[in-house]
C-alpha positions in Angstrom: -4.4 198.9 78.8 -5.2 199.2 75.1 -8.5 200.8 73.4 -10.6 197.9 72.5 -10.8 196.8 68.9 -13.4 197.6 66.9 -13.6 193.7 66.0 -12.9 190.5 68.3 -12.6 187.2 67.0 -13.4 184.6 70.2 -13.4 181.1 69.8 -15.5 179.1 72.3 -15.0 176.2 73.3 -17.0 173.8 76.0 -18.0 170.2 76.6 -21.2 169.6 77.8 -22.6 166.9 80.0 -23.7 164.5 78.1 -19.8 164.4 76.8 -20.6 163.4 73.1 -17.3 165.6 72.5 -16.1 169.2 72.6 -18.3 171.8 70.8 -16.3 175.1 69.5 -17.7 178.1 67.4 -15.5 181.4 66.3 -18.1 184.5 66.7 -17.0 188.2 65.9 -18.3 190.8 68.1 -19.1 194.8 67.4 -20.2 197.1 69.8 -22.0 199.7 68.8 -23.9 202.2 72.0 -25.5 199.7 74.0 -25.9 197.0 71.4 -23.8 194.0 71.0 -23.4 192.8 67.7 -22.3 188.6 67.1 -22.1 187.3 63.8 -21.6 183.2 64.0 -18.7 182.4 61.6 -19.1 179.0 62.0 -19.0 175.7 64.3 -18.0 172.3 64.8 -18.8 169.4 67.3 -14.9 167.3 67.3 -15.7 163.7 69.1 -13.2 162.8 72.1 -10.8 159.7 71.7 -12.9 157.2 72.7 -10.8 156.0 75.6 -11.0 159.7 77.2 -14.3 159.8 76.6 -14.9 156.4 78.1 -12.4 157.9 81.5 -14.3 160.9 81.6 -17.5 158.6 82.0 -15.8 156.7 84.5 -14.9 159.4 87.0 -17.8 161.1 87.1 -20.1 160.5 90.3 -21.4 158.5 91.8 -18.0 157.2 90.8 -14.6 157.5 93.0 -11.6 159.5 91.1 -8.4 159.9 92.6 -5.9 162.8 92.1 -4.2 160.9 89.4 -7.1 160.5 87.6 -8.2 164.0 87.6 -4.6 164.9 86.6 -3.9 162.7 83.8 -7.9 164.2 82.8 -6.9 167.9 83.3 -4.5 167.3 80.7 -6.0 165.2 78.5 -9.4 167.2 77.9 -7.0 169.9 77.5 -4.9 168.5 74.7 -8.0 167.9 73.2 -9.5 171.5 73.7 -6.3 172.6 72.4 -6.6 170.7 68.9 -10.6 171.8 68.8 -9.0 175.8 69.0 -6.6 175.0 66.5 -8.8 173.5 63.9 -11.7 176.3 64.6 -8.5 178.9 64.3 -7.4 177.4 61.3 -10.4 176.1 59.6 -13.3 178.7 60.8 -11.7 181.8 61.6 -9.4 182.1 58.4 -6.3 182.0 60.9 -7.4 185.1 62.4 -8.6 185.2 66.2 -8.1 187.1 69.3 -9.4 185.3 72.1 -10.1 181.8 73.2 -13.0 181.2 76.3 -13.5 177.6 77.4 -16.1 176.3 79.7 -14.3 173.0 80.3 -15.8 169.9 80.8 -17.6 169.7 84.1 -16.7 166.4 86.5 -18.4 167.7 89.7 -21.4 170.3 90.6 -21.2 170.4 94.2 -24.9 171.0 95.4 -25.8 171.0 99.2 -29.1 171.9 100.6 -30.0 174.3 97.7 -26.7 176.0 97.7 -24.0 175.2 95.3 -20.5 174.9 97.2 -17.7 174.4 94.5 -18.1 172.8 90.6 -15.2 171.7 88.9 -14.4 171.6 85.5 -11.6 170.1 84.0 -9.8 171.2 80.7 -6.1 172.9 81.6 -6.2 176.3 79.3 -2.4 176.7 79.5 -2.7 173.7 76.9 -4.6 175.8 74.8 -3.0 179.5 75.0 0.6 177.4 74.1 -1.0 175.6 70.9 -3.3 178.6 69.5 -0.5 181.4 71.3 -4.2 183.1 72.0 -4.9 184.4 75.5 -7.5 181.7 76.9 -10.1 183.0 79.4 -11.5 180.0 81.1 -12.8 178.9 84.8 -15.7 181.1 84.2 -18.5 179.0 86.8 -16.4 179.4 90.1 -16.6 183.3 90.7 -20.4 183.1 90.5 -20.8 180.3 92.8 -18.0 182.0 95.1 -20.3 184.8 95.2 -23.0 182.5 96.5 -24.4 181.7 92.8 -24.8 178.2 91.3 -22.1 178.9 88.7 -25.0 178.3 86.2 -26.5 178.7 84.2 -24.8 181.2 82.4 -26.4 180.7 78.9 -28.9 183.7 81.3 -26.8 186.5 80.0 -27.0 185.6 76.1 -30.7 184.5 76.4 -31.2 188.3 78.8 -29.4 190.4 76.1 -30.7 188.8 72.9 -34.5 188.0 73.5 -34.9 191.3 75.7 -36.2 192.8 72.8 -38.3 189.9 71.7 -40.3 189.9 75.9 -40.2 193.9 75.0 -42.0 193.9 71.9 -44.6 191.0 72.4 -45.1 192.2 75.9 -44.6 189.1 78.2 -42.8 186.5 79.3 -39.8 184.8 76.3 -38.6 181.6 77.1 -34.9 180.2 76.2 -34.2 176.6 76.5 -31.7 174.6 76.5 -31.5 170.6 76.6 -27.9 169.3 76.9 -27.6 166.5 79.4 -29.6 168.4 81.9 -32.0 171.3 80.7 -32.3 174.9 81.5 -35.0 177.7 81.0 -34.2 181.1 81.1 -37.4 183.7 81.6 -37.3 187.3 79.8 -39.8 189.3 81.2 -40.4 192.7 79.0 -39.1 195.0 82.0 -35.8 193.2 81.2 -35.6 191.4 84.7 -34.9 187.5 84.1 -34.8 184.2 85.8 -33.2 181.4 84.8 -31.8 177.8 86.2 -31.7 174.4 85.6 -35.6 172.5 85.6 -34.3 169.1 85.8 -32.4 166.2 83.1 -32.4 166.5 79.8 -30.5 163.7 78.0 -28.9 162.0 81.4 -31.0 160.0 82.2 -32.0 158.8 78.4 -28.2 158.8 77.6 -28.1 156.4 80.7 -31.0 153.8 80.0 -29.8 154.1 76.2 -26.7 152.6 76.7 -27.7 150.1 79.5 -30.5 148.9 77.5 -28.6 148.3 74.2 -25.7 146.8 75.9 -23.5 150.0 75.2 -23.8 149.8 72.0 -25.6 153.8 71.6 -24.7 156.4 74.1 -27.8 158.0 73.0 -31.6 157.3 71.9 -30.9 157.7 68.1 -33.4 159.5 66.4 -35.8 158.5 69.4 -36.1 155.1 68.1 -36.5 153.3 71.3 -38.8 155.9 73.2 -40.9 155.9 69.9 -41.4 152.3 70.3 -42.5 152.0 74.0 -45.4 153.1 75.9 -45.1 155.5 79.2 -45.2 153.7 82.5 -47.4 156.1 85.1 -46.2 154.3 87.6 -42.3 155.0 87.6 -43.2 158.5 86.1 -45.5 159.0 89.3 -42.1 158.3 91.3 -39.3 160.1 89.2 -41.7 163.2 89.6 -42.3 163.0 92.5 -38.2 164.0 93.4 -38.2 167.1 95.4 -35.8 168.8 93.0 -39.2 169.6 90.7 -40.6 171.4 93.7 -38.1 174.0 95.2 -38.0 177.1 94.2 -34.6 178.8 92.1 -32.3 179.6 91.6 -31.5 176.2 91.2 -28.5 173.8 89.3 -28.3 170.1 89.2 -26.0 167.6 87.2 -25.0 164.4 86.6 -23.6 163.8 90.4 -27.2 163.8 91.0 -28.9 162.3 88.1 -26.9 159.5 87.5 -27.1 155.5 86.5 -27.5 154.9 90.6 -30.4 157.4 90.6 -32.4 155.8 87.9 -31.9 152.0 89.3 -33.3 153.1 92.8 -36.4 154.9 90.8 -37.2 151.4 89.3 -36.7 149.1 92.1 -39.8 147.3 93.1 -41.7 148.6 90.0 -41.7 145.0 88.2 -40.0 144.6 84.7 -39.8 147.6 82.5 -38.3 146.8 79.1 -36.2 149.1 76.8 -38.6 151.0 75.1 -41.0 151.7 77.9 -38.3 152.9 80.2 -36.7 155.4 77.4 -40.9 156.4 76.5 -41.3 157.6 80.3 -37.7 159.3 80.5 -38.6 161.2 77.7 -42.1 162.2 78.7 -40.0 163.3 82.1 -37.7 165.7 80.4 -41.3 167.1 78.5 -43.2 167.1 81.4 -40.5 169.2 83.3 -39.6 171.6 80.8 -43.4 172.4 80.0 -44.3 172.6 84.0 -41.8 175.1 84.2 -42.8 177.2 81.0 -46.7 177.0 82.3 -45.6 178.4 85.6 -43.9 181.4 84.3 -46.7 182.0 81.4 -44.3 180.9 78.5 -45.9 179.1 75.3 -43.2 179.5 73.2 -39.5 178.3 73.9 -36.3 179.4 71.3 -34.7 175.9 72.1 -31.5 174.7 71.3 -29.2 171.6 72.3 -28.3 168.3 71.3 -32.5 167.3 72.8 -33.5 169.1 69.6 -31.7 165.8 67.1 -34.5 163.2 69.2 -37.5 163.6 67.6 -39.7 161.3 70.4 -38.7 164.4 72.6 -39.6 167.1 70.5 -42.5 166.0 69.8 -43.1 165.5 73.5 -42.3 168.7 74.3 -44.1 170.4 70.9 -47.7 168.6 72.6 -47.1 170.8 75.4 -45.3 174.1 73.9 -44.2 175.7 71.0 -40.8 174.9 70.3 -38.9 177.6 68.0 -35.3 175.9 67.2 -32.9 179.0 68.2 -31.8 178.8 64.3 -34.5 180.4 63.1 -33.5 183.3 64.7 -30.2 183.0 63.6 -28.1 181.6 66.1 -27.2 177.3 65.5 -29.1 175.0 67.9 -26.0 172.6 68.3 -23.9 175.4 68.6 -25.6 177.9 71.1 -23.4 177.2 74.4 -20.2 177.2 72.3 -21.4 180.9 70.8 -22.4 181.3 74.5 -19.0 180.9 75.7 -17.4 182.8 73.4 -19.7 185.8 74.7 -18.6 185.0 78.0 -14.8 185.6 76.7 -15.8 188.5 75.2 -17.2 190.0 77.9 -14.4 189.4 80.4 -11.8 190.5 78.3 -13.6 193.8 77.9 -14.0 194.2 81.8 -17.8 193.7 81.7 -19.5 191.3 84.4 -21.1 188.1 82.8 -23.2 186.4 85.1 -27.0 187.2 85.7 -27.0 187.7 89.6 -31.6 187.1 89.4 -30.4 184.0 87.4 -27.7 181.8 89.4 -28.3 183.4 92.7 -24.7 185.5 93.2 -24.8 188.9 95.2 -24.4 190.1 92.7 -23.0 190.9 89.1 -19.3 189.5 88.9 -16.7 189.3 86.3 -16.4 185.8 85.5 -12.9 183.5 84.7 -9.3 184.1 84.8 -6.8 184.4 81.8 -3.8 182.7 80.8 -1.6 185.3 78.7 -0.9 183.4 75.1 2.3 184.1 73.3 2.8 187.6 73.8 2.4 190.0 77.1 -1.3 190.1 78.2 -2.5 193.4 77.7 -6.6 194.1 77.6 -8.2 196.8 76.6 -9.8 199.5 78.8 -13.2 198.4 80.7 -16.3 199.3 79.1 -17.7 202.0 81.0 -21.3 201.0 80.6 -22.2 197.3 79.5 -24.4 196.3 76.6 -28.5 195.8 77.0 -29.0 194.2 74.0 -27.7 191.6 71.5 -28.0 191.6 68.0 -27.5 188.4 66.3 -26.2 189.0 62.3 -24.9 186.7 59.4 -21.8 187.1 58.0 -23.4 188.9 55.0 -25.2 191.6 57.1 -23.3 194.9 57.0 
């Protein structure tokens, strides 16, 4: 073992479920006592190939895959992890990185009863540590649900660190949220204890009845046209909401094995005709009605929000009828970017022997160091644990001494 550097350079890399494409971000983190400094040095969202996006799509539940196509997949999303490390090497990080953390791209949440059993995410990092010659820390979700967590989510120990201060200083409850393909919430109580898990979809189900509805021609609700243009129908929100997943108490997780294009067909069947716009109206005023349930519950009116949600307006303003929405960029950290800055923590904190996972959030016995590393070019060597791990986060510019 080595003394740590003063400086670490961690690329992080993930893709999320909604699988618009791989997000990465290059942070630089200082320690200094019990505060963690990250500065954002920049981020980019890199779209998949169209055709591994499209196989992706297709082996996801309710779906069968084989072991060839999770092979050929393995290999493929980690080709094109590899490139998105090289270009955010290259092209962010002035050639100059330590680290690379990757959260994958997530094919299968196994969920049974309330417990999470096994998740899988796909994304081979040996790919990755032979093209950058960085040492990759990846796998990070499986060592929390081994431990009898959910494996998520694990945007709790950024959101615990970095708005501890915040739920300090104003004296209740901070809320984090994030709305990717399914949204989480994270609770920061001012005596630093926090809760956090998954409320329910995001974007699935809009990304779902998007592309059904325009014949696959958007993967998305652009700009919330279509929602914008339709009128909520009580009576399937009445029967979406009434899903028991709403009602049982967290830690929780949930994905797209269970929110999927099966799900939503059974949820309109018998309903009468729904057209476009008034089916993509009510799943938006789900995902609002969800998040804001959740934020009433725990005594939260203002969320620091981030995500892809954030670029549909119809939702925002959903949501912003509800609860005050704060995107997380206004304190400094980029909305489209937060899980990729996220991950790179995650890296960070591995590498310098410090457990990563909020045990009160994803339900582990307890705290756990998270992933497993691939060596890159050289010998693996890692610097001594930290002896005590950071309470707080400090999120800087790259201007701020």
């Amino acid at each position: 073992m080595v003394e740590s550097k003063p400086e670490l350079r961690v690329v992080g890399l993930l893709s999320g479920t909604s699988v618009d494409g791989i997000d990465v971000a290059v942070a630089s983190f200082r320690r200094d006592g019990d505060e963690l400094t990250l500065t954002p040095l920049g981020h980019r969202e890199l779209r998949y190939p169209e055709q591994l996006r499209r196989d992706i799509l297709a082996a996801l539940p309710p779906a069968e895959c084989s072991a060839e196509q999770l092979t050929k997949l393995d290999t493929l999303v980690g080709r094109a992890f590899a490139d998105a490390a090289a270009t955010a090497v290259t092209e962010i990080a002035d050639g100059r990185a330590d680290l690379v953390a990757s959260l994958g791209q997530t094919v299968f949440h196994w969920v049974e009863q309330g417990k999470a059993r096994g998740t899988l995410q796909l994304g081979q990092p040996a790919w990755i540590a032979e093209r950058t010659g960085l040492p990759v820390v990846a796998d990070l979700r499986v060592r929390d649900v081994a431990a009898g967590g959910h494996g998520a989510p694990l945007a709790s120990m950024l959101d615990a660190l970095w708005l501890r201060a915040t739920a300090e200083r104003e004296g209740r409850p901070v809320g984090a949220l994030n709305i990717g393909g399914i949204a989480n919430l994270t609770v920061v109580r001012p005596d630093g204890s926090v809760l956090a898990y998954d409320t329910g979809p995001g974007n699935a189900l809009l990304d779902i009845a998007a592309a059904e509805v325009t014949g696959g021609a958007q993967h998305s609700d652009v700009d919330g046209a279509l929602a914008l243009r339709g009128t909520v129908r009580q009576d399937l929100l009445s029967r979406l909401l009434a899903d028991p997943y709403y009602s049982s108490e967290p830690p929780k997780s949930t994905g797209k094995e269970y929110f999927h294009a099966a799900y939503l067909r059974q949820a309109t069947e018998g309903l009468g005709p729904i057209d476009g716009p008034d089916l993509l109206a009510t799943l938006t005023e789900l995902t609002a009605a969800t998040v804001a349930a959740e934020c009433e519950r725990h005594g939260i009116g203002t969320v620091v929000a981030s995500g892809g949600g954030l670029r549909n307006p119809a939702l925002v303003t959903a949501l912003r009828t509800r609860i005050t929405v704060v995107p997380s960029d206004d304190d400094g950290l980029p909305s489209d970017a937060k899980e990729a800055y996220l991950t790179a923590l995650l890296g960070w904190l591995t590498w310098n022997g410090i457990p990563a996972n909020v045990p009160s959030a994803t339900g582990s016995a307890g705290p756990r160091l998270l992933g497993a590393i691939t060596p890159g070019a050289g010998p693996l060597t890692l610097p001594a644990p930290h002896p005590h791990p950071p309470t707080r986060l400090r999120v800087a510019t790259p201007d701020t001494p």
